[in-house]
SEDO-632006 format. One line per field, with one value per residue (C-alpha): chain; y, z, x; residue number from 1; residue in three letters. Coordinates in nm, 4 decimals. Layout:
chain <- c(A_...)
py <- c(Y_...)
pz <- c(Z_...)
px <- c(X_...)
resi <- c(NUM_...)
resn <- c(Ala_...)
//
This chain:
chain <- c(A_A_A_A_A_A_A_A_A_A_A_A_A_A_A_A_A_A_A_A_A_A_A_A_A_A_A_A_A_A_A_A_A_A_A_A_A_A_A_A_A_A_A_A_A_A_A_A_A_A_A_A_A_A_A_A_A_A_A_A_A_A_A_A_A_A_A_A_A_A_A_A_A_A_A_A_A_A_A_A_A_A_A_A_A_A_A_A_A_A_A_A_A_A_A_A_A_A_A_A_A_A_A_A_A_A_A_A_A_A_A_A_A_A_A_A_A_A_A_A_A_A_A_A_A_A_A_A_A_A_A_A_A_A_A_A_A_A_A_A_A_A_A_A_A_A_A_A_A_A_A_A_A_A_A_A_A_A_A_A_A_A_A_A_A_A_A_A_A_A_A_A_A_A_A_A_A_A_A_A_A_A_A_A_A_A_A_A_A_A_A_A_A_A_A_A_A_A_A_A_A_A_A_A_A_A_A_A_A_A_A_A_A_A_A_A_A_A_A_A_A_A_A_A_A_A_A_A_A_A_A_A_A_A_A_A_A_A_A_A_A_A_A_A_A_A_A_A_A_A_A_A_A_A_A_A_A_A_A_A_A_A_A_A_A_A_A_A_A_A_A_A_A_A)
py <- c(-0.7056_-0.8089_-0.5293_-0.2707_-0.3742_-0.3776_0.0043_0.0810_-0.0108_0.1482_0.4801_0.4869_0.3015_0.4454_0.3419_0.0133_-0.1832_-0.4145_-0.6553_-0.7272_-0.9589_-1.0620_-1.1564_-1.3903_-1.5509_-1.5893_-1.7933_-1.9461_-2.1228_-2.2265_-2.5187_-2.5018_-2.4232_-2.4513_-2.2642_-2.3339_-2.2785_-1.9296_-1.8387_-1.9378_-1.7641_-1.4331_-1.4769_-1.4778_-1.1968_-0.9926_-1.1084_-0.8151_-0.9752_-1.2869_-1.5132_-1.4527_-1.4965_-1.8351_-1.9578_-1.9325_-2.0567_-2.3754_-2.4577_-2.4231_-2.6560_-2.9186_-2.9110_-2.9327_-2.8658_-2.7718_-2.4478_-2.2909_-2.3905_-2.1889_-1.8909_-1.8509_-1.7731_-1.5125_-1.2472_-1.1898_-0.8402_-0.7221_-0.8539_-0.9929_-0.7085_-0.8875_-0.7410_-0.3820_-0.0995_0.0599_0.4385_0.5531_0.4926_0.4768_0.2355_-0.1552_-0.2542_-0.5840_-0.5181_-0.2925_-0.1202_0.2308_0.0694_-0.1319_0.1260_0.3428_0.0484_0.0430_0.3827_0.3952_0.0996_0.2497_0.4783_0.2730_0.0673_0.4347_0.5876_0.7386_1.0916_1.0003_0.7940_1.0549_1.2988_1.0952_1.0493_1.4471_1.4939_1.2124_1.3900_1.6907_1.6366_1.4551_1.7343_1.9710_1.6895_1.6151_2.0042_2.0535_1.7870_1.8612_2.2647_2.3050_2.0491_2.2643_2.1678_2.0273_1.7603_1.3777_1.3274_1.1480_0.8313_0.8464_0.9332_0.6700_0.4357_0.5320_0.5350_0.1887_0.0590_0.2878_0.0318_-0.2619_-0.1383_-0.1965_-0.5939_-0.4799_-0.4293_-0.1274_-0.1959_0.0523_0.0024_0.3191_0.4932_0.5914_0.1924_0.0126_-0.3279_-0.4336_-0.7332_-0.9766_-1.3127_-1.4585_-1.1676_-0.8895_-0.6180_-0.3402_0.0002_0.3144_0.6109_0.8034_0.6651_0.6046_0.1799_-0.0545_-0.4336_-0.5789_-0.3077_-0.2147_0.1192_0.1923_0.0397_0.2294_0.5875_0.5978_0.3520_0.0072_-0.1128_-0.1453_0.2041_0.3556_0.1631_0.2760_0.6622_0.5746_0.4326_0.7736_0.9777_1.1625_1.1304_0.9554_1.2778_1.4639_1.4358_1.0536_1.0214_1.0393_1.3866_1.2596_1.1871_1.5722_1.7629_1.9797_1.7781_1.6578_2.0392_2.0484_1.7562_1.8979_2.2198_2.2525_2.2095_2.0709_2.3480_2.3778_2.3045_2.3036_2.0285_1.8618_2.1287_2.3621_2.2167_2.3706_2.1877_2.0795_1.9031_1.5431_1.2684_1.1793_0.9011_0.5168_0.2312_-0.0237_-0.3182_-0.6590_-0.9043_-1.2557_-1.4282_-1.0888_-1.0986_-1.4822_-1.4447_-1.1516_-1.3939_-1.7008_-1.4463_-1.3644_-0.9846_-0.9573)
pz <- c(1.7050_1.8893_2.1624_1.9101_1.6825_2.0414_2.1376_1.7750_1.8693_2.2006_2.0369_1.7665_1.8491_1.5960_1.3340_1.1130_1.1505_0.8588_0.7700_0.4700_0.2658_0.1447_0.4586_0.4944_0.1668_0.2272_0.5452_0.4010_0.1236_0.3613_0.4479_0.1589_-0.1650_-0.5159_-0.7939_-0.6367_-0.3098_-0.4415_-0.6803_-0.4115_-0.1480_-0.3416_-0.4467_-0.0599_-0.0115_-0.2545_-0.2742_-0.1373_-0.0507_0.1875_-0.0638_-0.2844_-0.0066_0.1430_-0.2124_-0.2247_0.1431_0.0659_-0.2966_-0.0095_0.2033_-0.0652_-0.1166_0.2854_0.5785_0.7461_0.5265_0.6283_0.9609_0.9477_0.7439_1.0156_1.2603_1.0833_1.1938_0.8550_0.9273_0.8542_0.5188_0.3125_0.1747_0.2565_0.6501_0.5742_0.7079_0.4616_0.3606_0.5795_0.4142_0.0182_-0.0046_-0.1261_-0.1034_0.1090_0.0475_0.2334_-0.0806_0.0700_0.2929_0.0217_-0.2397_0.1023_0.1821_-0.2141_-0.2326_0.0768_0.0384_0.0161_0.2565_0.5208_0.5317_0.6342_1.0030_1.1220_1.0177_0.7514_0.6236_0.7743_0.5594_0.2656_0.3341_0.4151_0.0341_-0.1369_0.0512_-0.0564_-0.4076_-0.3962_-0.2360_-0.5736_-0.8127_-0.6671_-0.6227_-1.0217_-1.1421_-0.9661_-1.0358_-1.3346_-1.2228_-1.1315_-0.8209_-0.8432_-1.0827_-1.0345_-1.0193_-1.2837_-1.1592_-1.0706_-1.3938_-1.5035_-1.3370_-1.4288_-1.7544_-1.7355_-1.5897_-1.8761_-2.0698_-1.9275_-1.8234_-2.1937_-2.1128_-1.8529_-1.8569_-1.6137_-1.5652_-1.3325_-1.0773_-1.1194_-0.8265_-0.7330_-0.7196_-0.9926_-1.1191_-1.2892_-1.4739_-1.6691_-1.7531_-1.4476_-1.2220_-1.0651_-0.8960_-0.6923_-0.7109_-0.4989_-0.6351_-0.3086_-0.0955_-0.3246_-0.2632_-0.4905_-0.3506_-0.4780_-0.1840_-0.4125_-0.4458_-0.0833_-0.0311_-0.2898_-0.2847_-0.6660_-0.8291_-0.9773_-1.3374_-1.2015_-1.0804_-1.3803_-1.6131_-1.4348_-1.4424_-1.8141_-1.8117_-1.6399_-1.8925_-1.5796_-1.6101_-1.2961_-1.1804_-0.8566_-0.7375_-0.7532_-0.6426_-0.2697_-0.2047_-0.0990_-0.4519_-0.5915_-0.6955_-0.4166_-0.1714_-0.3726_-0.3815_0.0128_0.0631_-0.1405_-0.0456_0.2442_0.1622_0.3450_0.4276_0.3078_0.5396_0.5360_0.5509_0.8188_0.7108_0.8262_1.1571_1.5164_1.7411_2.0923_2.3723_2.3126_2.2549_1.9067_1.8430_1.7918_1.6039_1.8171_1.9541_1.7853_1.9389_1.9668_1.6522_1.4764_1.5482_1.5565_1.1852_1.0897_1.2660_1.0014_0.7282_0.8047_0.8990_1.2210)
px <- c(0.9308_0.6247_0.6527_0.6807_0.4022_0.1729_0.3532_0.2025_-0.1035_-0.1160_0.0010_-0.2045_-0.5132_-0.7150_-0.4967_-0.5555_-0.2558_-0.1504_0.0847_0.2457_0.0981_0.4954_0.5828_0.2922_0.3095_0.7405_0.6727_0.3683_0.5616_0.7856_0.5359_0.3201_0.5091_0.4128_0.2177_-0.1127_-0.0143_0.0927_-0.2004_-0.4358_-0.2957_-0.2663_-0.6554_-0.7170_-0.5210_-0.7098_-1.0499_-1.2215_-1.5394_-1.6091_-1.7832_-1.4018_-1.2345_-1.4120_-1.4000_-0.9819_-0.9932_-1.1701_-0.9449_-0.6544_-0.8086_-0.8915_-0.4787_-0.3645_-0.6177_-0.3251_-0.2746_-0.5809_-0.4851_-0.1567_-0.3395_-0.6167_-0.3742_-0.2149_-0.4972_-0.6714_-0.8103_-0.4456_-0.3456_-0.6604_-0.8890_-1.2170_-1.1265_-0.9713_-1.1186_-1.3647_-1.3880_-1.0689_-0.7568_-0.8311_-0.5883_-0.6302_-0.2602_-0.1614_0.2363_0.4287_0.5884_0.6506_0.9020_0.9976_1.1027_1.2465_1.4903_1.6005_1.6398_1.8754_2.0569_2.4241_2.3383_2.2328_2.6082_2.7034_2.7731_2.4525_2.5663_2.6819_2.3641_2.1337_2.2968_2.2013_1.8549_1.8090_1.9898_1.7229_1.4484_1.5150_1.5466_1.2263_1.0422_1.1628_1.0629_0.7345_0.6631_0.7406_0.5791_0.2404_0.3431_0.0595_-0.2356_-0.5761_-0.6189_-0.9717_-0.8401_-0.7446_-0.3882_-0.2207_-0.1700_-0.5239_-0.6421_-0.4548_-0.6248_-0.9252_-0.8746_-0.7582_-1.0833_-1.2911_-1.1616_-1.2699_-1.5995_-1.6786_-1.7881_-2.0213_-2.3930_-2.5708_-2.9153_-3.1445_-3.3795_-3.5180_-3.3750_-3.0307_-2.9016_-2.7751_-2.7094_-2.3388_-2.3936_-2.1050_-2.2231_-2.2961_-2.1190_-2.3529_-2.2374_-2.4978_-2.3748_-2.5500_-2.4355_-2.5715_-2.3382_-2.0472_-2.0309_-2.0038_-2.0916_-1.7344_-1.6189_-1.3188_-1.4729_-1.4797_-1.1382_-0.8947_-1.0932_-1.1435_-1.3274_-1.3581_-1.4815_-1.8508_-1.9071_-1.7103_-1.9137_-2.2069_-2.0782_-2.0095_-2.4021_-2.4918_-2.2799_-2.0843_-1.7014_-1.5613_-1.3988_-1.3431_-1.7181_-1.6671_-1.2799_-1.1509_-1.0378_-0.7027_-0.6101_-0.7179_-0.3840_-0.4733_-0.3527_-0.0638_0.0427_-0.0232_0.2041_0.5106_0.4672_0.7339_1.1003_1.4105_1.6461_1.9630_2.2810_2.6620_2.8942_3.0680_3.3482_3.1430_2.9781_3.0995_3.2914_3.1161_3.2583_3.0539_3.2139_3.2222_2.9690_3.1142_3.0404_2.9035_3.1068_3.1377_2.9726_3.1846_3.0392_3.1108_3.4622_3.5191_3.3811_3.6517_3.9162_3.8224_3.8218_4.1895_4.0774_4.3224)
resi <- c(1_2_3_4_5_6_7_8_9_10_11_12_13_14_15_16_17_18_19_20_21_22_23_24_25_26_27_28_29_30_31_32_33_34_35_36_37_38_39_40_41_42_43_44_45_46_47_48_49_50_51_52_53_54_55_56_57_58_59_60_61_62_63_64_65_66_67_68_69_70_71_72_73_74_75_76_77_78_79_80_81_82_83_84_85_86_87_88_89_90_91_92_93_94_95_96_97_98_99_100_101_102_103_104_105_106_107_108_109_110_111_112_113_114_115_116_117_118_119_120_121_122_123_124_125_126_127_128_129_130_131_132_133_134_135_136_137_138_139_140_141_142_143_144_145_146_147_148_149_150_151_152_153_154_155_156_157_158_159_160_161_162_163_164_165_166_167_168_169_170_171_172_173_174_175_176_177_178_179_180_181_182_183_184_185_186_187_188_189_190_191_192_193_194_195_196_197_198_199_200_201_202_203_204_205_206_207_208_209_210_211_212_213_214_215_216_217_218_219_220_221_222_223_224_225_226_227_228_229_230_231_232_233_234_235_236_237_238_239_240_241_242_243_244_245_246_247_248_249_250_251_252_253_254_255_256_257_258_259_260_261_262_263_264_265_266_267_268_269_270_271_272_273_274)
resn <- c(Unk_Unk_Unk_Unk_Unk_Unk_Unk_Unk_Unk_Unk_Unk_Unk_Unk_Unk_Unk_Unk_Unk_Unk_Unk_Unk_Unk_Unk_Unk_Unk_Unk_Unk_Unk_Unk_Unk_Unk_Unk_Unk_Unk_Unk_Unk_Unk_Unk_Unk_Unk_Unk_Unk_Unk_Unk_Unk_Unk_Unk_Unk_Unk_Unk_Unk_Unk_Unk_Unk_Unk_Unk_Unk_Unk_Unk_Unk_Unk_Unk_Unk_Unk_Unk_Unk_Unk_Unk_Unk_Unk_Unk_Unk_Unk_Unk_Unk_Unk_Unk_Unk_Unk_Unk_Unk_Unk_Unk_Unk_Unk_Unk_Unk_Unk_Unk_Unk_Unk_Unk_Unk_Unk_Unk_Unk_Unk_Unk_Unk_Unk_Unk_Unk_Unk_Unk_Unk_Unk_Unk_Unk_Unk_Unk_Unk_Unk_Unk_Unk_Unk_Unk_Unk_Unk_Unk_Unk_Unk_Unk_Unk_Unk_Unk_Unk_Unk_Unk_Unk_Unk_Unk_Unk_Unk_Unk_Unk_Unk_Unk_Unk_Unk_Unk_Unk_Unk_Unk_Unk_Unk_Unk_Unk_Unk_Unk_Unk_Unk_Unk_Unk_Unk_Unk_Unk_Unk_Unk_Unk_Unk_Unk_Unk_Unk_Unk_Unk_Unk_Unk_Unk_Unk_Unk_Unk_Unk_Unk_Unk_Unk_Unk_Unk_Unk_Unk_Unk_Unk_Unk_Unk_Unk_Unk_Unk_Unk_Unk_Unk_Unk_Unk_Unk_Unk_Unk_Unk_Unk_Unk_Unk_Unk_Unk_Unk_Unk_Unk_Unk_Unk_Unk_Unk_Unk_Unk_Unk_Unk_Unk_Unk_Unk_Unk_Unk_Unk_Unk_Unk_Unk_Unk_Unk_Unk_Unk_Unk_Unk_Unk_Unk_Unk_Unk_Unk_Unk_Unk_Unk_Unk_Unk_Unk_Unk_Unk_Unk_Unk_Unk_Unk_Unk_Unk_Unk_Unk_Unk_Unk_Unk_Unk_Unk_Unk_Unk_Unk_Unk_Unk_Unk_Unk_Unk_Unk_Unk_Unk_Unk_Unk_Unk_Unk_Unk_Unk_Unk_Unk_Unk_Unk_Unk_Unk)
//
C-alpha cells in the first residue's frame, strides 16, 4: 500500500493527496477509545482553522499525551482541514465517500469473475450516465446546482444569528457573540477558510451577501458547481454492447481464477468442502 500511495505521488505530483479521515479515527480508537476520544478527534479533523484545531489538540492532550503523539504522526496536511489546500479542489470532505458509495454499489459484483464483474460495473455506469444526464436536462446552465442550492439555502438560514458590520471598504466583519469572522468580498475569503475550502460559501459570507442584498449565486459559487459543468460531465455515454452470446471466439486462453493459497484450501478442508 505504501509503494502505491508514493507511485501516486510521483505521477501526480501536483495533486493533493488525502487520507481518509475514517481510517484514522478506526485505528485511532484502537488505542484511545471512548466518546471523547471520538468527539475530539472529529473536531480536529474539521476545524478549519489552526486556533480550532490547536484548541481540539490540547482537550486531547489533557486526556492522554500519548494521543497527540500518535495523531502527529499521521501527517495532518492530509486529513484535518486546517492543512488542505485552499482555492483548488472546492472540496472540504476528510472521508473518502466516493470510494465508499463505489464499493456499496458494486458489492455483488465484485464476488464475480473479472468479466463478469466488469460487465456489471459498465451496466451501473451506464445507467448512471442517463440518470445524471436527465436530471440536470432542464437547469440553465449559469445556475447553482441543486445540491448546491441546497446548501446554500441551508446556511441562509443560519446566517440569521449573525451580525455584518462594515469597514467601509470591500472587507467585512461577521460577528456572533464572542465569534468574529473577516470576510473580503474582493477576493472571495472568508477568515474561517471554509469559503475557500468547499467553493461555495459558509454562513459568514452568505450573511454578509444577505447584508449586501446580492443572492449568493454563480458570481459567488466555484464554477465547478454551475450546471454547466454538470451537463459537461454527463454528456458522453457508454456504448452499447452484446453479450457473451455474442462475443467472437480468439485463440487466448480463457482467463482463470487464481490459485488457492495453502491457508485458503486448508480452510475449505476444515469446512468439509473436499
Amino acid at each position: 500500500m505504501h509503494g502505491l500511495v508514493e507511485a501516486v505521488k510521483e505521477v501526480f505530483s501536483a495533486a493533493e493527496h488525502r487520507q481518509c479521515a475514517w481510517h484514522i479515527y478506526a485505528n485511532f480508537r484502537k488505542r484511545f477509545s471512548g466518546a471523547k476520544f471520538e468527539n475530539l478527534f472529529w473536531r480536529a479533523s474539521k476545524a478549519k482553522t489552526e486556533a480550532h484545531f490547536n484548541i481540539a489538540m490540547k482537550d486531547i492532550e489533557k486526556l492522554n499525551p500519548k494521543a497527540v503523539k500518535h495523531l502527529m504522526d499521521r501527517d495532518l496536511k492530509t486529513w484535518s482541514l486546517d492543512f488542505l489546500r485552499v482555492h483548488y479542489s472546492s472540496c472540504e470532505s476528510v472521508e473518502n465517500g466516493f470510494s465508499e458509495s463505489f464499493n456499496s454499489v458494486i458489492l455483488d459484483a465484485r464476488k464475480k469473475p473479472i468479466i463478469s464483474m466488469l460487465e456489471d460495473i459498465r451496466i451501473d455506469v451506464m445507467k448512471r450516465m442517463v440518470t445524471m444526464k436527465l436530471t440536470g436536462q432542464g437547469w440553465n446552465c449559469y445556475s447553482v446546482c441543486t445540491n448546491i442550492r441546497t446548501r446554500l439555502n441551508i446556511l441562509q438560514n443560519e446566517q440569521r444569528h449573525w451580525h455584518v458590520v462594515s469597514c467601509g471598504g470591500m472587507k467585512f466583519e461577521t460577528r456572533k457573540m464572542d465569534e468574529s469572522y473577516i470576510f473580503d468580498i474582493t477576493k472571495k475569503e472568508c477568515s474561517c477558510r471554509l469559503w475557500q475550502l468547499n467553493g461555495y460559501g459558509c454562513v459568514h459570507s452568505v450573511a454578509t451577501l444577505a447584508f449586501l442584498n446580492v443572492i449568493p449565486d454563480g458570481a459567488y459559487v466555484d464554477p465547478l458547481y454551475l450546471a454547466a459543468f454538470f451537463h459537461n460531465t454527463y454528456k458522453k455515454s457508454i456504448s452499447v454492447m452484446n453479450g457473451m452470446n455474442m462475443w467472437p471466439s480468439t485463440d487466448f486462453t480463457p482467463p482463470l481464477p487464481p490459485k488457492k493459497n495453502a491457508r485458503q484450501a486448508n480452510s475449505l478442508k476444515n469446512k468439509g468442502c473436499f
